[in-house]
N, C-alpha and C positions, 0 to 999 in steps of 0.2 A: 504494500500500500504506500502510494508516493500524496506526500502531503505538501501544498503550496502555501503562502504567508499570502493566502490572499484574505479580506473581511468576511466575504461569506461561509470563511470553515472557521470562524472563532466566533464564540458567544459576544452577545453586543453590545453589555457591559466591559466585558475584554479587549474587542476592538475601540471603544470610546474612551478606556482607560490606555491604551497603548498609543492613541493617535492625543493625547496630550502628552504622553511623557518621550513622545520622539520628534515631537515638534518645538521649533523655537517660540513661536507663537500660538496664540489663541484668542478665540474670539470673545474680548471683553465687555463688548458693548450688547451681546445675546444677552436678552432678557428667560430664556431656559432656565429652569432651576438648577440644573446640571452646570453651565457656566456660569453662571450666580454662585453658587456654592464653589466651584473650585476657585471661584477669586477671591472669596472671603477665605477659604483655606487657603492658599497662596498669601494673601496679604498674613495672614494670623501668625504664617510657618513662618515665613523670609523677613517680616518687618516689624512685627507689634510686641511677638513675644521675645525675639533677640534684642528688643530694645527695652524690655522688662528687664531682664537679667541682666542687659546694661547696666540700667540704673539701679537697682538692687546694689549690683556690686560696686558702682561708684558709692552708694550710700554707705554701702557697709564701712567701705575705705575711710572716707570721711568721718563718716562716726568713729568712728577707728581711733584717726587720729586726732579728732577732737578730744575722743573720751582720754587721751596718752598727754596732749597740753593739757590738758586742765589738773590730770596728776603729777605731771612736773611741773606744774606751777602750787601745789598745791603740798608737794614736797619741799619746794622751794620755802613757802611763806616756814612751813613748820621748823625747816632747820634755820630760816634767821636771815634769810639773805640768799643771796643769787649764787648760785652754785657758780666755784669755782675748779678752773682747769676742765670745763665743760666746754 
């Protein structure tokens, strides 16, 4: 049995899913619920949530090293004065 990659031998969920993930483009402006939904997963995957975990981690960072001045200054007052040879 010889098998071709043509559309009509793959289920049509299978060809709709393999004709976006081999294509450069797609059609953004289909009001389909099928390209509706893949732009909102597309946006969600590539842009909204890599930019959560962006900021998350810049926050953390910051809080970070907010939360480190505030305890070297905060050591500083208790021993009397500005640390020195710091």
């Amino acid at each position: 049995m010889h098998f071709h990659n043509h559309p009509h031998h793959l289920p049509h969920l299978l060809h709709r899913l393999l004709h976006y993930f081999v294509n450069c483009t797609f059609n953004y402006l289909s009001m389909d619920t099928w390209s509706r939904s893949y732009v909102v997963v597309l946006f969600l995957a590539s842009y909204a949530v890599p930019l959560v975990v962006v900021c998350y981690a810049y926050f953390g960072i910051v809080s970070s090293v907010s939360r480190h001045d505030r305890n070297l200054k905060s050591h500083e007052v208790t021993q009397g004065g500005l640390l020195q040879g710091v």
